[in-house]
C-alpha positions as CSV (number, residue, x, y, z in Angstrom):
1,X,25.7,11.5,12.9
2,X,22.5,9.3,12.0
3,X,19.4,10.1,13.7
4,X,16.4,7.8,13.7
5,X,13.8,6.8,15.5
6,X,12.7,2.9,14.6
7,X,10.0,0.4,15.3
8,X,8.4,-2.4,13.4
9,X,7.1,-5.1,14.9
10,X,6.3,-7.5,12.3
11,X,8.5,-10.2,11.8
12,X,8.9,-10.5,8.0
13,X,9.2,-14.5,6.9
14,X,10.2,-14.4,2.6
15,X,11.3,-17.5,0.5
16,X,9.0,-19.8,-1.5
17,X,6.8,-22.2,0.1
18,X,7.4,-19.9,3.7
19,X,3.4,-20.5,4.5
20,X,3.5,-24.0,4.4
21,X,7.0,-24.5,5.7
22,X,6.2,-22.2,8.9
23,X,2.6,-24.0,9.4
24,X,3.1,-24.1,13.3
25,X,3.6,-20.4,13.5
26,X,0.2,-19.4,12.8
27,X,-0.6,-21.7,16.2
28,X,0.9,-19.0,18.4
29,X,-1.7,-17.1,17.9
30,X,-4.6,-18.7,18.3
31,X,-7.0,-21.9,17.5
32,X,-9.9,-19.9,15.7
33,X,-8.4,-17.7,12.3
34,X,-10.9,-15.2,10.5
35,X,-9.6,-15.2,6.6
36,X,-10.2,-11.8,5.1
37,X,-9.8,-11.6,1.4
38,X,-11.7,-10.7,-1.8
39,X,-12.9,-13.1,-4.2
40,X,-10.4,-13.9,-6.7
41,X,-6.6,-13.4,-6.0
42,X,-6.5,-15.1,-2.8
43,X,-7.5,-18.3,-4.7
44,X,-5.9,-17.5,-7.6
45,X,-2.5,-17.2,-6.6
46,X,-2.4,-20.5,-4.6
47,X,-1.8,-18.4,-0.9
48,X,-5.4,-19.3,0.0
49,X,-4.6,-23.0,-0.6
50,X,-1.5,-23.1,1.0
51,X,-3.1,-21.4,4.2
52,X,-5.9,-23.1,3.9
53,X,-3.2,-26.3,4.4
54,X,-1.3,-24.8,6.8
55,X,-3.8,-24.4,9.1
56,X,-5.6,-28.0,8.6
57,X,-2.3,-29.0,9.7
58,X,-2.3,-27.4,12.8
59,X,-6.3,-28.0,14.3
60,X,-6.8,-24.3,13.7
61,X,-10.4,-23.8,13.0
62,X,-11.3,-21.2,10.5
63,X,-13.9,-19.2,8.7
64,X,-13.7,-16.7,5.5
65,X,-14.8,-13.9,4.3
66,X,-14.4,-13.3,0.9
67,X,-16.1,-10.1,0.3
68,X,-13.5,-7.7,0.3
69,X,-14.3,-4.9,-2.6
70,X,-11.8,-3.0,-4.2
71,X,-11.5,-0.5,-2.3
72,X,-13.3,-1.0,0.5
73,X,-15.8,1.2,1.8
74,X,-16.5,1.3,5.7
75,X,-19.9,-0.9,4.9
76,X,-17.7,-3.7,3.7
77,X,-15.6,-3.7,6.2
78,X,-18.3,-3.3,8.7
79,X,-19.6,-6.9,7.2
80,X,-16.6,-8.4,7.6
81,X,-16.6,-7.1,11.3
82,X,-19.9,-8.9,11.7
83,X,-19.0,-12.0,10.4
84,X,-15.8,-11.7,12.9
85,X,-18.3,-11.3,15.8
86,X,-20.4,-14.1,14.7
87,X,-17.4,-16.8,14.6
88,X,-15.3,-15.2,17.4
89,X,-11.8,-16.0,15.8
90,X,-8.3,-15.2,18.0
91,X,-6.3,-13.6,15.1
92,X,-7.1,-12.9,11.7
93,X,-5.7,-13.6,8.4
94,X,-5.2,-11.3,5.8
95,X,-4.5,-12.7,2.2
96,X,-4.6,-10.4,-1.1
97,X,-4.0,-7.5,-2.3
98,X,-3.7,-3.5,-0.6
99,X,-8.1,-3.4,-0.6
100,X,-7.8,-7.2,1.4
101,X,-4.8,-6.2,4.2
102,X,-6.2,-2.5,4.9
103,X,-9.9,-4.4,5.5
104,X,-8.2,-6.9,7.4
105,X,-6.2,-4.3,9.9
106,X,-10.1,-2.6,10.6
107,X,-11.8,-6.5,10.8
108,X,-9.4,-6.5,13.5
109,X,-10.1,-3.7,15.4
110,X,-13.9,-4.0,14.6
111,X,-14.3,-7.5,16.0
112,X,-13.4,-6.7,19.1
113,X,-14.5,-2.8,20.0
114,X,-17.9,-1.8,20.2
115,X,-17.6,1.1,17.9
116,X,-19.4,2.2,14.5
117,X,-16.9,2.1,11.5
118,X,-16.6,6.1,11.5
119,X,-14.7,5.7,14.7
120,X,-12.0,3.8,12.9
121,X,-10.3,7.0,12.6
122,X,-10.9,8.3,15.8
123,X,-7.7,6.2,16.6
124,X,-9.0,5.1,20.0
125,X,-9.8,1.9,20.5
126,X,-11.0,0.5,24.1
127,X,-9.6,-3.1,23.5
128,X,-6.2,-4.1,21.6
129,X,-6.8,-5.1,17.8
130,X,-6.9,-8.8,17.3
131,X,-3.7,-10.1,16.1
132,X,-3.1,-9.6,12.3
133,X,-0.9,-12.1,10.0
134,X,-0.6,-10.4,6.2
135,X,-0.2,-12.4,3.0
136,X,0.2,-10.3,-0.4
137,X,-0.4,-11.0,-3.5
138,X,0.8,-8.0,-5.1
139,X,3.5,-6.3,-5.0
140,X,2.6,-2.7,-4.3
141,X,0.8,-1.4,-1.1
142,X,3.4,-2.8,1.5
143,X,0.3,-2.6,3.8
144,X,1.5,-6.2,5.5
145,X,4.6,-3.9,7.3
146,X,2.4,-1.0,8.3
147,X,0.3,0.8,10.7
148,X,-2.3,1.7,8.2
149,X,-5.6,1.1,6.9
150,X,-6.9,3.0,3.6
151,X,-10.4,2.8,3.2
152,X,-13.4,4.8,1.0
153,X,-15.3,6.9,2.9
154,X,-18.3,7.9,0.8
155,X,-19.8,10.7,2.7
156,X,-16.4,12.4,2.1
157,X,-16.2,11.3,-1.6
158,X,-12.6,10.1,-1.0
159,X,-10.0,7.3,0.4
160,X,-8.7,8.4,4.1
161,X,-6.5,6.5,6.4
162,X,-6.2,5.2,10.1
163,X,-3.5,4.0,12.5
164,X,-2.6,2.6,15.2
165,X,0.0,0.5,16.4
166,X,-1.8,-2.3,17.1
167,X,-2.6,-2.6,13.2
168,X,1.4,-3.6,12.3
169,X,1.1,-7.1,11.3
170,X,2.8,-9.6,13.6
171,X,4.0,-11.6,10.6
172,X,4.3,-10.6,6.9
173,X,4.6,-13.9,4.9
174,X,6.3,-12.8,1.4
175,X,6.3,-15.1,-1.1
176,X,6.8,-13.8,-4.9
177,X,4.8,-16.8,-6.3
178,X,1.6,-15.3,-5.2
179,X,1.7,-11.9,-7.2
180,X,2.4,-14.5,-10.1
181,X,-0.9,-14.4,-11.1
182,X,-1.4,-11.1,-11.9
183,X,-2.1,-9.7,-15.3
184,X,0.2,-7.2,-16.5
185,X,-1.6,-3.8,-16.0
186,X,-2.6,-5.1,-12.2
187,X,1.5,-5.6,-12.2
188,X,2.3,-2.3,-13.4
189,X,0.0,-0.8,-11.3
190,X,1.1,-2.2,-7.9
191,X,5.0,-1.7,-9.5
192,X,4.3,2.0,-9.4
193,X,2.0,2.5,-6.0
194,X,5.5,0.8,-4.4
195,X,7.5,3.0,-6.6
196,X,5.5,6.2,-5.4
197,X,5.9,4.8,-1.7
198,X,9.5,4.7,-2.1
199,X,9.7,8.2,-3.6
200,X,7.3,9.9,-1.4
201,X,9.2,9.0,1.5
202,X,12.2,9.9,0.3
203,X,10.7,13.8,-0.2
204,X,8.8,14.0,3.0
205,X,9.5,16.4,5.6
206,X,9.6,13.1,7.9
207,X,12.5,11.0,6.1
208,X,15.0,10.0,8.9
209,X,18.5,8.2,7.4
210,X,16.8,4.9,8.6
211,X,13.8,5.4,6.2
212,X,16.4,6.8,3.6
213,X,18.0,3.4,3.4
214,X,14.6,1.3,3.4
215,X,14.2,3.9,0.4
216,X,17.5,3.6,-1.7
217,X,17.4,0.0,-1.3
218,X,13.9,-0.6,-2.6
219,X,14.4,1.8,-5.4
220,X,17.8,-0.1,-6.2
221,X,15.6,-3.3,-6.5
222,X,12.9,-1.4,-8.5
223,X,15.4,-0.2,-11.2
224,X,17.2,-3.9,-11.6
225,X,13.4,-4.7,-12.4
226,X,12.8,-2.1,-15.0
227,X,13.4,-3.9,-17.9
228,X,11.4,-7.1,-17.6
229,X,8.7,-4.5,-16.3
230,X,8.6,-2.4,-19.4
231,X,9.1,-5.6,-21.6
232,X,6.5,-7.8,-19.8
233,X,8.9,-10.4,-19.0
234,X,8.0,-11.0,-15.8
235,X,10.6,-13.4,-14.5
236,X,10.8,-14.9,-11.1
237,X,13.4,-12.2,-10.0
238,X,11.6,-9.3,-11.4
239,X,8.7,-10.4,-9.4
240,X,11.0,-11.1,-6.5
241,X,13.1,-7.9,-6.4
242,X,9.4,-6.0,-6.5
243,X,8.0,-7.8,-3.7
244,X,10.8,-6.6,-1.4
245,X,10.9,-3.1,-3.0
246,X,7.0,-2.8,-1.8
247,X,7.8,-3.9,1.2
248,X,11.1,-1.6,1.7
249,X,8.7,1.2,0.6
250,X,5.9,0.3,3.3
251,X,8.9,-0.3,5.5
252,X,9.7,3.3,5.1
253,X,6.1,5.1,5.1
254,X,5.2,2.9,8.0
255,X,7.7,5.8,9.8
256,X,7.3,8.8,7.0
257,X,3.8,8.7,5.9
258,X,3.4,9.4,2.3
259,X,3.1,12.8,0.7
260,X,0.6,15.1,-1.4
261,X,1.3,12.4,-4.3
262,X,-1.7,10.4,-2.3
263,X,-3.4,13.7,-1.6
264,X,-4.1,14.1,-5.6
265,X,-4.5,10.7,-6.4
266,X,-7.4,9.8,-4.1
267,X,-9.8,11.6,-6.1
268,X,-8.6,10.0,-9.4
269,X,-9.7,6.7,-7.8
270,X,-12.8,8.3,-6.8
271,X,-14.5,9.9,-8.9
272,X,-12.9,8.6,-12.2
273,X,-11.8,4.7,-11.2
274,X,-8.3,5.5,-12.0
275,X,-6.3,1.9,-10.1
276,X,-4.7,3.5,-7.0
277,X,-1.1,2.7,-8.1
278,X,-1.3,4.3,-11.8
279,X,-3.4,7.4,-10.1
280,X,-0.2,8.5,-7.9
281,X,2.5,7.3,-11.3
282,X,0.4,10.0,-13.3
283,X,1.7,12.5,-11.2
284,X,5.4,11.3,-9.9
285,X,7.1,13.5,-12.5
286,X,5.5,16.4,-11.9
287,X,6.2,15.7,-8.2
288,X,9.6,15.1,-8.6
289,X,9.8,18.8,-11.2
290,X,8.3,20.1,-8.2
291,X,10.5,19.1,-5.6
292,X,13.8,19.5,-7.4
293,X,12.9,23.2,-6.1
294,X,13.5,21.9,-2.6
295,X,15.7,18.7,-2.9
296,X,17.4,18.7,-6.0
297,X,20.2,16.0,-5.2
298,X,17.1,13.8,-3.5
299,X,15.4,13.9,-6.7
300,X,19.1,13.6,-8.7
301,X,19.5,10.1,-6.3
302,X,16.1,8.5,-7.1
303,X,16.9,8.9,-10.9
304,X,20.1,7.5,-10.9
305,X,19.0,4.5,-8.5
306,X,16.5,4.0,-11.4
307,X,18.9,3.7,-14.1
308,X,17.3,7.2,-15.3
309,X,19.1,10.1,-16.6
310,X,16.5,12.5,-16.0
311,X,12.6,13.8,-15.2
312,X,11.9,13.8,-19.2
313,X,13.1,9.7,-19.0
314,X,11.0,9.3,-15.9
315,X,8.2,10.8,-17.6
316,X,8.3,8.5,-20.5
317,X,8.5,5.9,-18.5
318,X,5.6,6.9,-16.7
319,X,3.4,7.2,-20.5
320,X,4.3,3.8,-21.0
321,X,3.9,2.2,-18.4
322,X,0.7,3.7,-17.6
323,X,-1.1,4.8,-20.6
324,X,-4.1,7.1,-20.2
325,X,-6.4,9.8,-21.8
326,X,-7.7,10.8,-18.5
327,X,-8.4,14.8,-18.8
328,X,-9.6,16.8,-16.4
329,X,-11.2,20.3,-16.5
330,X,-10.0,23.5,-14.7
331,X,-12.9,23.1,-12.4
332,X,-12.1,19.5,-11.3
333,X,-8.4,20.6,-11.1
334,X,-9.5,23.7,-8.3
335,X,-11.1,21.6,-6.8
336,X,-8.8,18.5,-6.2
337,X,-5.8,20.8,-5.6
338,X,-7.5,22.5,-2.8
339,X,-9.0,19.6,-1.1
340,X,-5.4,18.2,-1.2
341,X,-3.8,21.0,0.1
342,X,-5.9,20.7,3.4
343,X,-4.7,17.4,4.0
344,X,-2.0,15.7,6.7
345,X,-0.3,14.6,3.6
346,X,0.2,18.4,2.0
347,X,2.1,19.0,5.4
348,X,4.6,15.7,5.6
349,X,5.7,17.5,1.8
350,X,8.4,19.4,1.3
351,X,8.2,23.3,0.7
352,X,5.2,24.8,0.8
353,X,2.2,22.8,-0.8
354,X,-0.3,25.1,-0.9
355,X,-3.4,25.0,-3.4
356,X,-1.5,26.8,-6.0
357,X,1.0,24.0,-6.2
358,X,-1.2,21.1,-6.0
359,X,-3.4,23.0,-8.7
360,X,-0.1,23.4,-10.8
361,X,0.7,19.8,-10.7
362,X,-2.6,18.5,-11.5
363,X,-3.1,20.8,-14.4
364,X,0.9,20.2,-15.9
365,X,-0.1,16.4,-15.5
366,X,-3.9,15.7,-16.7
367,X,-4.3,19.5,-17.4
């Protein structure tokens, strides 16, 4: 018997050209669009253009901000909240990468709740989020299917996350010619934050069967892209067949949550700018050693799906895909591996993820 429990809201529109060829869509949700996005990859990737068209086209008066940091703190986004204030837009446009959709999803709730940013995660918010419409650029986050915002709270010295239903994107537009433009490290990178999405849902305590099949068909997509990945030949379907993998994996975390993996990574990102998507990939095969513990055929199905024959391959792939020198002493190892293992996401893991275990697969992976 399958047992699930779904919901996702967000229509998902994918083919090339589907922002200008679905130009009247963005009309249903307003005649005043806030554009959230960072400097550079918005523009860069031609999906700022193309929007920027599509909503000439339709009379729909717009603003930007453009001052989206890599990850973004709750000052940045509190910015961007003011500048949504200040124009008063009906919906809001989110156009980039992870750091651009997760600002966008608190813009939204931000512009229209009078509440200091610290109450994002609170999770209670007076008056419904403005209406959110995602464009990625990358292919790794699959923030523009989820509930979720990830953003860097300083005073904790880490990355922490909100929901809400209200933050599900009413439209994804996916269109593989905007991650074009990224270099190959950024590509890698976002490759494996999708991979570790897939993954970690597929070892949570929450996995239903209808995440499981989000799962095993984004990690079929992410192994018929393995090749071109580890080559650099970055061919239209290799950037294709990643785009929907990310967005299969957000598909599926948007119901599981993701797993200690995050947990340990945060403080990679933080305190030693490790990218977000190679921070988790450092620690994926000592994840998966860890779980076979737990779910050994789980862990025996996301290798073969991967065209891998075992952890050892995994691992290699992981070194070369993701080079690093990154070493970290026994007292930063104590000290990540217990803060982790206080966290929502040490609980959605399977077996018992106590410090001892986050502090075993820190120190077996940057040890």
């Amino acid at each position: 018997m399958l047992n699930f429990n779904f919901f996702l809201p967000t229509e998902i529109l994918h083919g090339q050209d589907v922002v200008t060829g679905s130009a009247a869509r963005f009309r249903e949700f307003g005649k005043k669009a806030l554009i959230v996005t960072g400097q550079r990859s918005a523009k860069m990737s031609g999906a700022y253009a193309d929007v920027e068209n599509a909503l000439l086209s339709q009379g729909i008066e717009f603003h930007v901000f453009d001052r989206v940091e890599s990850n973004p703190t709750l000052e940045n986004v509190n910015l961007g909240a003011q500048a949504a204030r200040s124009f008063g837009p009906d919906f809001i446009i989110g156009i980039g990468g992870g750091s651009s959709l997760d600002a966008a999803k608190a813009i939204a709730v931000l512009a229209v709740n009078n509440l200091r940013p610290e109450q994002l995660y609170d999770g209670h918010f007076p008056t419904k989020p403005l209406p959110i419409i995602a464009i990625p650029t990358t292919a790794g986050t699959g923030s523009e299917v989820t509930p979720y915002s990830v953003l860097t709270v300083p005073e904790k010295q880490t990355k922490a996350s909100f929901s809400h239903p209200g933050l599900f994107p009413r439209i994804a537009f996916l269109d593989y010619r905007y991650t074009e433009s990224m270099e190959l490290e950024t590509t890698r990178y976002t490759a494996v934050d999708a991979l570790s999405h897939l993954i970690e849902s597929y070892l949570s305590r929450r996995a239903t069967d209808m995440s499981d099949l989000f799962v095993e068909a984004g990690l079929t997509l992410w192994g018929r892209a393995l090749s071109d990945l580890k080559a650099a030949a970055f061919s239209s379907g290799m950037r294709e067949s990643l785009l929907v993998a990310s967005t299969l994996g957000g598909m599926a975390i948007a119901h599981t949550g993701t797993t200690v993996v995050h947990a340990l990574g945060y403080p990679l990102t933080y305190f030693h700018g490790v990218p977000h998507g190679k921070a988790n990939g450092l620690l994926l095969a000592e994840y998966l050693k860890y779980n076979q513990r737990h779910a050994k055929s789980r862990v025996t199905t996301i290798l073969k799906l991967l065209n891998l024959k075992d952890i050892g391959a995994f691992r290699d792939l992981m070194c070369e895909l993701l080079p690093c020198d990154l070493k970290l002493t026994a007292e930063q190892i104590n000290e990540y591996g217990i803060a982790a293992s206080r966290t929502k996401n040490a609980t959605h893991s399977l077996g018992d993820v106590n410090s001892e275990v986050c502090i075993e697969i820190l120190t077996n992976s940057l040890g």
